[in-house]
Kinemage of the C-alpha trace (Angstrom):
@kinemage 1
@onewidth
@group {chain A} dominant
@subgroup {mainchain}
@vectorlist {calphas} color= white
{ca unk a 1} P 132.211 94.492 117.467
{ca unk a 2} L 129.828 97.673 116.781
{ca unk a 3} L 128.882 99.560 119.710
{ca unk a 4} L 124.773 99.810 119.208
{ca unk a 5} L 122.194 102.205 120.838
{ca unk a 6} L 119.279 101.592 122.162
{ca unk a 7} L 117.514 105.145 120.171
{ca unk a 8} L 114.789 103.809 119.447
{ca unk a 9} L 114.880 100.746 121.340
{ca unk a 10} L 115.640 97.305 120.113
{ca unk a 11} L 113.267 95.398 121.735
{ca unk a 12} L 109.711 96.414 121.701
{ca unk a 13} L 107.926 95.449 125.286
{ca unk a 14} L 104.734 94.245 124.467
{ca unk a 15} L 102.438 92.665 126.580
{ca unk a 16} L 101.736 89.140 124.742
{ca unk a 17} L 104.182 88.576 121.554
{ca unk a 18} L 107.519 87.689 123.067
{ca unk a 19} L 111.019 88.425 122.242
{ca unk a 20} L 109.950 91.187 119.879
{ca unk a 21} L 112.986 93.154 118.204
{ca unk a 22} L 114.756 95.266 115.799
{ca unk a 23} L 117.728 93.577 114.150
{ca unk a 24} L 119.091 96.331 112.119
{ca unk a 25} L 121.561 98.834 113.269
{ca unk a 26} L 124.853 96.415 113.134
{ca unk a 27} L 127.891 97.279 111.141
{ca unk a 28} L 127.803 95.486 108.239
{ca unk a 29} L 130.873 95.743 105.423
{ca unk a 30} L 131.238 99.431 104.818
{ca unk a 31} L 127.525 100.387 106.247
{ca unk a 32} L 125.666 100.297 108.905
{ca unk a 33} L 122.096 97.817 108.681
{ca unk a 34} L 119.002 100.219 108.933
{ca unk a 35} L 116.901 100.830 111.542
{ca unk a 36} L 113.243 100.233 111.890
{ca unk a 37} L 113.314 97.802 108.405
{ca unk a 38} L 113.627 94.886 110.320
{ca unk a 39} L 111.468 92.823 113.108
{ca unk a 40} L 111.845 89.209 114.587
{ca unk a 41} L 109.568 87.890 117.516
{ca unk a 42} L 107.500 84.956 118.235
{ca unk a 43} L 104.143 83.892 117.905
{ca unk a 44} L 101.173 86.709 117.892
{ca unk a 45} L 98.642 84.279 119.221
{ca unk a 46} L 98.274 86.043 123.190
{ca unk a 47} L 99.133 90.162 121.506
{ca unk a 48} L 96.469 92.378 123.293
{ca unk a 49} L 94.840 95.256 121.453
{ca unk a 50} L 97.955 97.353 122.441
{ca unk a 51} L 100.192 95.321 121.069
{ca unk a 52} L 98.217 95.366 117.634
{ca unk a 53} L 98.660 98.930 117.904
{ca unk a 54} L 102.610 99.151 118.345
{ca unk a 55} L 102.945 96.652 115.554
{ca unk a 56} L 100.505 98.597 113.118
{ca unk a 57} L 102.820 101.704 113.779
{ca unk a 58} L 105.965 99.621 112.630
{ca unk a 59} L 104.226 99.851 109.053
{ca unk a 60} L 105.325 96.498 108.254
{ca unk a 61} L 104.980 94.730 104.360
{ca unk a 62} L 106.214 91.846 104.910
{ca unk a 63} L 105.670 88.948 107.559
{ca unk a 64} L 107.679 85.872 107.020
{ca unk a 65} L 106.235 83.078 109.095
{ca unk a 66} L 108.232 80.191 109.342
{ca unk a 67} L 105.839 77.798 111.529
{ca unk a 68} L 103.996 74.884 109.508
{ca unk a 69} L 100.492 74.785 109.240
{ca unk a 70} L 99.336 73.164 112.561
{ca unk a 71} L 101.182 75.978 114.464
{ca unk a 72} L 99.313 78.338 112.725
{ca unk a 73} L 96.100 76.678 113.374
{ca unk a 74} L 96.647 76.025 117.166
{ca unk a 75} L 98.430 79.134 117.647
{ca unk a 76} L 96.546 81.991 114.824
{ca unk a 77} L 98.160 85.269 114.957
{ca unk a 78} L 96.648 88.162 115.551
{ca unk a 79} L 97.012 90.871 113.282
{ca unk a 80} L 96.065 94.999 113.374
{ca unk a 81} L 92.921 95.812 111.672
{ca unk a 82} L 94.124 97.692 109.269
{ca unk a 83} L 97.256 94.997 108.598
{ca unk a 84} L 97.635 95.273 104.386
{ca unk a 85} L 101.130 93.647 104.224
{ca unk a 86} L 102.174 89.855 102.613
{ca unk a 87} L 101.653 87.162 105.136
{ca unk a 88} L 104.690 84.601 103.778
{ca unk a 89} L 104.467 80.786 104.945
{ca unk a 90} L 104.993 77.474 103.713
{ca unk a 91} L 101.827 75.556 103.079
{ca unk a 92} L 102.655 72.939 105.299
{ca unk a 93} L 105.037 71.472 107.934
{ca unk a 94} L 108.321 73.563 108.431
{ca unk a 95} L 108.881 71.249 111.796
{ca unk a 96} L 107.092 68.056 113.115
{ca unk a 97} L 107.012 70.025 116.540
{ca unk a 98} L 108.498 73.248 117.390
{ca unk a 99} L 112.564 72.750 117.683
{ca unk a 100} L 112.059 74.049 121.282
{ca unk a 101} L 109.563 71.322 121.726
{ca unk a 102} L 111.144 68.492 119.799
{ca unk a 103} L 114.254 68.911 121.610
{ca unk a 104} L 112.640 68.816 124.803
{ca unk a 105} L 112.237 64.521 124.084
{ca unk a 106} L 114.346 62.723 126.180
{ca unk a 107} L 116.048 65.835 127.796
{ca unk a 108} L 115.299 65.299 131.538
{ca unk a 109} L 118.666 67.357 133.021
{ca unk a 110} L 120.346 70.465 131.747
{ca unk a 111} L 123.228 68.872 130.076
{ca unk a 112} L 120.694 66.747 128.065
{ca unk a 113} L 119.049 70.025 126.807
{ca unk a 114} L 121.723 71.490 125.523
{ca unk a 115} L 123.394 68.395 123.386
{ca unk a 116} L 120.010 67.644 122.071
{ca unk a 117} L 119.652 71.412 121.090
{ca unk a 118} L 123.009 71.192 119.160
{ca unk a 119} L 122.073 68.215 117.579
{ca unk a 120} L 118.644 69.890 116.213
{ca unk a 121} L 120.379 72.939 115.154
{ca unk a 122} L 122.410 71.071 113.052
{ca unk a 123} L 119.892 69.613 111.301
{ca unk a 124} L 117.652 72.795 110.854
{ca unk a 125} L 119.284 74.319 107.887
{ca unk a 126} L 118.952 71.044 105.707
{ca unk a 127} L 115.444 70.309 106.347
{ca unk a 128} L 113.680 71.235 102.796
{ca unk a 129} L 110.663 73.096 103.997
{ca unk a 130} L 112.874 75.381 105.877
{ca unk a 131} L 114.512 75.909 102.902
{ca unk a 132} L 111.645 76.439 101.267
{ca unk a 133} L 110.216 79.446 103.655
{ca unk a 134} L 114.093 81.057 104.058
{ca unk a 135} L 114.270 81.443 100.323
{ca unk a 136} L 110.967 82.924 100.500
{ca unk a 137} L 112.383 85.184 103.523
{ca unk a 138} L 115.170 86.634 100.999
{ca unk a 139} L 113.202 87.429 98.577
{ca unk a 140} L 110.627 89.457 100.410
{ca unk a 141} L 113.514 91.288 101.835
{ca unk a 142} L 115.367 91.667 98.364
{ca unk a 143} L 112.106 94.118 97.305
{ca unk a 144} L 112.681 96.705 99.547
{ca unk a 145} L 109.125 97.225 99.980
{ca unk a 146} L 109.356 98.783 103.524
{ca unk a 147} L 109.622 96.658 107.187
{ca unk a 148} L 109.389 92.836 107.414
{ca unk a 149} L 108.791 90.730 110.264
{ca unk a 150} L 110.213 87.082 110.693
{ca unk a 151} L 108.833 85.137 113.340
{ca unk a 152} L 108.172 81.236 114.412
{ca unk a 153} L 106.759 80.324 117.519
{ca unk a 154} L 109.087 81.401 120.098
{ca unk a 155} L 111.468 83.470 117.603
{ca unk a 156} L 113.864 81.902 118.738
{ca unk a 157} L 115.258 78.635 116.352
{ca unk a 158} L 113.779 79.139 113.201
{ca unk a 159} L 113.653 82.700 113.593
{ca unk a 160} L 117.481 82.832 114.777
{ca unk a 161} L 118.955 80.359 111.877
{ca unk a 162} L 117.330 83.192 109.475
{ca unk a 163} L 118.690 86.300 110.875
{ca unk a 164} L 121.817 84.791 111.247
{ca unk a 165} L 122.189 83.836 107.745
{ca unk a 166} L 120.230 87.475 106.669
{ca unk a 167} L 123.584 88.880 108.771
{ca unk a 168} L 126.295 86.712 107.422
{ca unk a 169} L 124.823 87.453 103.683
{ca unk a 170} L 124.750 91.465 104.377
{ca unk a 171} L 128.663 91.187 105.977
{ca unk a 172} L 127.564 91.545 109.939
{ca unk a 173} L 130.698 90.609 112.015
{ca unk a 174} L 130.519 86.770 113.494
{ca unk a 175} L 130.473 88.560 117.090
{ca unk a 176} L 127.697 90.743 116.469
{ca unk a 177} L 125.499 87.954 114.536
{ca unk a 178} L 125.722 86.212 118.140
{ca unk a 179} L 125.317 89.203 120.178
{ca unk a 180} L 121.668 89.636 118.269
{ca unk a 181} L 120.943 85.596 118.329
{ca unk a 182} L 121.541 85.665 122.073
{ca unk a 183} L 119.285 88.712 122.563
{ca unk a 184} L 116.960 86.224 123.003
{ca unk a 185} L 118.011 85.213 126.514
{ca unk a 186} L 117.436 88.752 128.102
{ca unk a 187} L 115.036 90.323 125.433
{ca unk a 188} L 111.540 90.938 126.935
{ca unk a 189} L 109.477 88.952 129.693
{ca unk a 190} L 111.580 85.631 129.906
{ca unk a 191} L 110.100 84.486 132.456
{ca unk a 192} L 106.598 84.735 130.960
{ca unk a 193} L 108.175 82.923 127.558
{ca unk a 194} L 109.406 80.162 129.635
{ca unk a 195} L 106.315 79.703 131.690
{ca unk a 196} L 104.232 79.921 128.039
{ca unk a 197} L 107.015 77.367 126.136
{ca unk a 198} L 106.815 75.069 129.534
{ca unk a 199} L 103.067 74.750 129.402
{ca unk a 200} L 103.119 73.219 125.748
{ca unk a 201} L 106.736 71.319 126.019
{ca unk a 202} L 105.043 69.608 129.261
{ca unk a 203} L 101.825 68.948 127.588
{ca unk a 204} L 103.419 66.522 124.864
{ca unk a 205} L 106.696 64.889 127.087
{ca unk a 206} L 105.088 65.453 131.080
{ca unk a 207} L 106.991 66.240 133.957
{ca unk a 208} L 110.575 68.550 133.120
{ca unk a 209} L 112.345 70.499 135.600
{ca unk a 210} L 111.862 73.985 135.218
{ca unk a 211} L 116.061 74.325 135.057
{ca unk a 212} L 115.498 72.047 131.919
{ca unk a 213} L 113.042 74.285 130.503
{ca unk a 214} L 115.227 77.164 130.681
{ca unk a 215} L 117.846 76.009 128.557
{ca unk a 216} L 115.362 74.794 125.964
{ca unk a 217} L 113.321 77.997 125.689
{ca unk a 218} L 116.855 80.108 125.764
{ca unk a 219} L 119.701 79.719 123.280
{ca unk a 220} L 123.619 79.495 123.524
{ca unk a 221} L 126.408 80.059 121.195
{ca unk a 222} L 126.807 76.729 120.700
{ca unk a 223} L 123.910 76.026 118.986
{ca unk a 224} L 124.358 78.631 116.135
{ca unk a 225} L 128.297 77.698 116.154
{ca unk a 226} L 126.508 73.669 115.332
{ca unk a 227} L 124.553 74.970 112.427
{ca unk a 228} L 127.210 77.042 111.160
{ca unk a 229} L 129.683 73.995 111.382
{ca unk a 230} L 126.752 71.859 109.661
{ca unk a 231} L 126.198 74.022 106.994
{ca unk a 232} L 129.722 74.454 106.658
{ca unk a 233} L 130.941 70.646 106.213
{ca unk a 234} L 128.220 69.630 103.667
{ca unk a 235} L 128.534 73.515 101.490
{ca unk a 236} L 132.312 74.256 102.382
{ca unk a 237} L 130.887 77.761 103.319
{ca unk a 238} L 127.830 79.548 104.685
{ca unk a 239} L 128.271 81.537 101.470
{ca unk a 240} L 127.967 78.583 99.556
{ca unk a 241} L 124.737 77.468 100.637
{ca unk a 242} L 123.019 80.762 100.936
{ca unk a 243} L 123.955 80.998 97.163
{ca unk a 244} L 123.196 77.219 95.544
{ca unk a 245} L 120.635 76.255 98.448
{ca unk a 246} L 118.659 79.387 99.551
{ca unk a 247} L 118.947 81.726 96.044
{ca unk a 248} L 121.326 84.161 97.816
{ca unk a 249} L 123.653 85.252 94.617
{ca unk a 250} L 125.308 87.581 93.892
{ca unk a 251} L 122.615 89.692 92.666
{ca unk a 252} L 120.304 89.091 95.355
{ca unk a 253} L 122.836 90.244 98.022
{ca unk a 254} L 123.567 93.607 96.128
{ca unk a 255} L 119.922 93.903 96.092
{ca unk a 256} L 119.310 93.568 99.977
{ca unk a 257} L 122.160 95.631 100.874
{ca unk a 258} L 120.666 98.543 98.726
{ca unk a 259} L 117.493 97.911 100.576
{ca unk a 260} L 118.442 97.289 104.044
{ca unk a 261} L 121.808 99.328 104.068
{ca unk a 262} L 123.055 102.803 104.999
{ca unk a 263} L 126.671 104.668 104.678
């Protein structure tokens, strides 16, 4: 595994977009992943005029969102004033409920949680709207226009399939392609994205122990290790699929390493 540094640091503390980080800087092949180029968080809806702020700095041109169009309308983002960059969606549902939320259904202990979490990641990668934004994803990044952001609603499922697949695609290591997914279970607040995921995961399936909650508003290896396997009986290979399913040739992966890598 790569040793990383924390100069500048990965995750950005702001005060109402969650789990807000960097996801460069990992060995990948030969290079090294740049820095500043690349951004994953969650929703924007709650980000305070500071936040706006630190985000404008980050000078981004492209931000892939992969929630379906009744996130965005219960949840809008807010963006900085002065935002000029590609907003990239899919013009309608990329999830019947957030994963977070749909897994939630039926998972009243711990142990229920997780199982239902590995059963929903994998189904993510084959859903066709999914597909539909990740291509999209690739080939924002394959411009090199400058910094992207990728976000979902808790950047966490959605969000974490991508990156994963952006890593495998640019050669990051297995171990350090989990070491970024499970950022997520230290990165930031977490207790203020648990308490923010419980409020709307209670508000469609009631009462759920807050232990419960946890797990489904965190992540564990096993859930990426289920899409991977997923992908992986139906393609024979994550390469595979990122090349016949998500446009990932050849071409396009020389293309975002000469964006998005350094020697």
């Amino acid at each position: 595994m790569s040793i990383l540094t924390d100069t500048p640091p990965r995750v950005l503390e702001l005060s109402g977009v969650h789990n807000f980080r960097d996801y460069g800087g990992y060995q990948a092949g030969m290079g090294r992943i740049k820095r500043g180029l690349l951004f994953r968080s969650g929703q924007h809806c709650a980000a305070d005029d500071s936040d706006l702020q630190a985000i404008a700095a980050l000078g981004l041109r492209h931000v892939i969102d992969m929630r379906g169009n009744s996130e965005r309308l219960n949840y809008p983002c807010r963006r900085p004033g002065n935002f000029d960059g590609e907003i990239v969606f899919y013009d309608g549902e990329t999830a019947a409920l957030a994963p977070h939320v749909e897994a939630a259904e039926g998972a009243l202990d711990e142990a229920a949680a997780h199982a239902k979490m590995e059963a929903l990641y994998a189904k993510l990668p084959f859903r066709m709207p999914l597909i539909a934004v990740m291509r999209q994803y690739f080939a924002a990044l394959a411009e090199g226009q400058g910094a992207s952001l990728v976000h979902c609603l808790a950047g966490k499922d959605r969000t974490g399939m991508a990156v994963a697949l952006l890593h495998h695609a640019l050669g990051v290591h297995p171990d350090d392609a989990m070491e970024d997914f499970l950022l997520t279970n230290t990165a930031g607040d977490l207790d203020a994205r648990v308490a923010a995921g419980a409020q709307a995961i209670r508000e469609k399936w009631g009462p759920i122990e807050d232990s419960t909650i946890r797990i489904l508003m965190g992540v564990d290896a096993r859930y990426l290790v289920a899409m991977r396997k997923a992908v992986e009986r139906q393609h024979g290979s994550l390469d595979v699929f990122l090349a016949d399913v998500l446009g990932v040739d050849a071409a396009r992966r020389d293309a975002l390493r000469l964006h998005l890598i350094e020697a």
